[in-house]
FIFI-455047 format. One record per residue (C-alpha): residue number from 1; residue in three letters; x, y, z. Coordinates in Angstrom, 1 decimal, decimal comma, always signed. Example, Ala and Ser with C-alpha at 12.3 -4.5 7.8 and 13.67 -1.06 7.14 Angstrom:
2
[atom 1; 'ALA'; [+12,3; -4,5; +7,8]]
[atom 2; 'SER'; [+13,7; -1,1; +7,1]]
***
This chain:
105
[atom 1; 'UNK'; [+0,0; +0,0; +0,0]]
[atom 2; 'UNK'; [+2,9; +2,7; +0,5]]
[atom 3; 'UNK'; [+4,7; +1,5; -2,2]]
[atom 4; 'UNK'; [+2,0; +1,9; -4,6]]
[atom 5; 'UNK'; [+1,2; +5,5; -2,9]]
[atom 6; 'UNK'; [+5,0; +6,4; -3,6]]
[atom 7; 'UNK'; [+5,4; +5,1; -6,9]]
[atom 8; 'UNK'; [+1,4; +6,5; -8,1]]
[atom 9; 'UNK'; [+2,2; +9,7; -6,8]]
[atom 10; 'UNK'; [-0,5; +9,3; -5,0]]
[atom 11; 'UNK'; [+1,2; +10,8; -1,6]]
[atom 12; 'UNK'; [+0,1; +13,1; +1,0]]
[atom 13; 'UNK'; [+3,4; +15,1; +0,9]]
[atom 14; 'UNK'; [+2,5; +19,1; +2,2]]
[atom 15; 'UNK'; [+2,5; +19,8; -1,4]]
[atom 16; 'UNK'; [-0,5; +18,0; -1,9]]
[atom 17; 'UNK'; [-1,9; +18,4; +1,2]]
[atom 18; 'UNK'; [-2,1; +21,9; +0,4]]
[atom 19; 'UNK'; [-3,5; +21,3; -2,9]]
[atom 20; 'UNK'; [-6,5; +20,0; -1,4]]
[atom 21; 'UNK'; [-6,8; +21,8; +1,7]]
[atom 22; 'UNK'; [-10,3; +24,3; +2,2]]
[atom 23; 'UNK'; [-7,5; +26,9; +3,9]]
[atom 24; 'UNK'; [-4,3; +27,4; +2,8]]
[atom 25; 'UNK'; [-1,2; +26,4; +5,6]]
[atom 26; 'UNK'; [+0,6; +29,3; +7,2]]
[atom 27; 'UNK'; [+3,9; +27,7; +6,8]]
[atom 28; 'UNK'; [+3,0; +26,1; +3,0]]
[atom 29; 'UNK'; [+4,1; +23,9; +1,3]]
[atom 30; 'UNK'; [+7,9; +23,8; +2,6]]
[atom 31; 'UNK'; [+9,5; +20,6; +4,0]]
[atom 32; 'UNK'; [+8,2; +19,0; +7,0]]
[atom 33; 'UNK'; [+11,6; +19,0; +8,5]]
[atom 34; 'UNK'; [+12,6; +22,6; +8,1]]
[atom 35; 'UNK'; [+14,0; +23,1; +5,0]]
[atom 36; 'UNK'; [+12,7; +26,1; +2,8]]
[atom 37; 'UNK'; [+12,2; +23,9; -0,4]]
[atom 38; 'UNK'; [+8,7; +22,3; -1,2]]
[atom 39; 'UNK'; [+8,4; +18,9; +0,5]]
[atom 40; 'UNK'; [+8,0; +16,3; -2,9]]
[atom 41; 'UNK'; [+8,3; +12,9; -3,4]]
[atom 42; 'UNK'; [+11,6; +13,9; -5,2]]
[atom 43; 'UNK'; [+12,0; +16,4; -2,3]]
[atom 44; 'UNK'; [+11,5; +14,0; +0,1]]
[atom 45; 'UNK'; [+13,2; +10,2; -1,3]]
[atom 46; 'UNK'; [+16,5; +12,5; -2,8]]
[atom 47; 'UNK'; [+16,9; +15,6; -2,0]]
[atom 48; 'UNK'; [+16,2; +16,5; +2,0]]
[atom 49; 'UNK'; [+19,3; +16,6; +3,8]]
[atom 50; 'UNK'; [+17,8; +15,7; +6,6]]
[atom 51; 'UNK'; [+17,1; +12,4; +5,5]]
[atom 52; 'UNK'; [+20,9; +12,3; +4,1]]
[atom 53; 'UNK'; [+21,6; +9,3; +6,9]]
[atom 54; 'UNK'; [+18,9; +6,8; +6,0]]
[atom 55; 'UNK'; [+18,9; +7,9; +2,1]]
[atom 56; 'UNK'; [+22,2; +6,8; +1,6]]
[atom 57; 'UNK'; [+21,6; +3,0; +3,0]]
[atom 58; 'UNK'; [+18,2; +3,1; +1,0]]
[atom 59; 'UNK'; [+20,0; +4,4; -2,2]]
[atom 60; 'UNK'; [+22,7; +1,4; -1,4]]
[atom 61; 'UNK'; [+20,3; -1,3; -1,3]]
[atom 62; 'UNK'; [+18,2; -0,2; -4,6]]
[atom 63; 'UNK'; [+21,4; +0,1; -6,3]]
[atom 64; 'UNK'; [+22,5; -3,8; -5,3]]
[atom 65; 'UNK'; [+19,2; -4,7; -6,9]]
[atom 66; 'UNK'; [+18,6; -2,2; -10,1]]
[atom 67; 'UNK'; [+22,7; -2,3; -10,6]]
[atom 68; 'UNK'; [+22,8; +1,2; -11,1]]
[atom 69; 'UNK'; [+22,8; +4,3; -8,4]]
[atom 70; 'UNK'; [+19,4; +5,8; -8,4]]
[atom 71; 'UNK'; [+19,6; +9,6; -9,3]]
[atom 72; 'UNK'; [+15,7; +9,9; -10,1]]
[atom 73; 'UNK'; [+12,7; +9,2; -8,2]]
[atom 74; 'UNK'; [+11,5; +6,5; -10,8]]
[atom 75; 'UNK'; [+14,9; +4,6; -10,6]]
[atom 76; 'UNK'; [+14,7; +4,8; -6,4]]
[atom 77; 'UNK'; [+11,6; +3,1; -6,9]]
[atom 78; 'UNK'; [+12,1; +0,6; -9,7]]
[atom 79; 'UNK'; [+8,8; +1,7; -11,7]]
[atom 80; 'UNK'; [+10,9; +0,9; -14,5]]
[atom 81; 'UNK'; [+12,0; -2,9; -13,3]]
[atom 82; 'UNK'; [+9,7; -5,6; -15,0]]
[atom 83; 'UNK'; [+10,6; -8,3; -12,4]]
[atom 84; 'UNK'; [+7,8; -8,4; -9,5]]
[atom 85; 'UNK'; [+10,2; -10,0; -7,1]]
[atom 86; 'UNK'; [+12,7; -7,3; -7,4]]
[atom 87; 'UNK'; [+9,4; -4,4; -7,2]]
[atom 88; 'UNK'; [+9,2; -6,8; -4,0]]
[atom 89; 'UNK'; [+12,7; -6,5; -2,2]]
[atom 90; 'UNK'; [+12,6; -2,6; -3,7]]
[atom 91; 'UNK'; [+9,0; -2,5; -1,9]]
[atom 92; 'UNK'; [+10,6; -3,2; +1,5]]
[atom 93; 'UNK'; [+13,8; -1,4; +1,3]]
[atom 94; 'UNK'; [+11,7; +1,4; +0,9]]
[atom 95; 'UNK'; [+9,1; +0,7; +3,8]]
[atom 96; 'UNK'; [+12,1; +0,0; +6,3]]
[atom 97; 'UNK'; [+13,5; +3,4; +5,0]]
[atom 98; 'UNK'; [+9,8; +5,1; +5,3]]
[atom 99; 'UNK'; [+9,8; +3,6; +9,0]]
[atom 100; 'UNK'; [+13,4; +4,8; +10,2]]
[atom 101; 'UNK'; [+12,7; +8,5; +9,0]]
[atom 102; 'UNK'; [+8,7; +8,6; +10,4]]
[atom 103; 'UNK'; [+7,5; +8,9; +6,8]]
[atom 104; 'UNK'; [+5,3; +6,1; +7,0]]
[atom 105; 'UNK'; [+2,0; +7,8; +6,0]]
***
């Protein structure tokens, strides 16, 4: 289910949140951990460098699997990979990373 939210698009980052909100947020759209840069999916999964920690070990593992380092938010998430099992390992890599940076939504 959050793997399929990530890799749809279909995320509640602030960005969105604020699409669809009846009043706009006094802070916006800006990162939920302080930085001055809209909080994305891109934002969030490459970019934050608050996340730099537990990127880097999720960024590892999808390049063991993919065999290249991901520098775009399609290739962290293996949209483009046609083998389910490996969609599978990417699925949990991701979730474990979700979980260790309280992004699990």
């Amino acid at each position: 289910m959050v793997y399929a939210r990530w890799t749809t698009g279909f995320l509640y980052t602030m960005q969105i949140k604020n699409k669809f909100a009846k009043y706009p947020r006094l802070d916006g759209s800006h990162c939920r951990f302080g930085c001055a840069v809209e909080e994305t999916r891109q934002h969030l999964l490459l970019e934050c460098i608050h996340l730099a920690g537990a990127r880097q070990d999720f960024l590892d593992s999808v390049q063991k699997i993919i065999g290249i380092h991901p520098t775009t938010i399609e290739e962290a998430l293996g949209v483009r990979v046609k083998s389910q099992s490996r969609k599978g390992r990417i699925a949990r890599i991701l979730n474990k990373f979700l979980q260790s940076t309280d992004l699990h939504l």
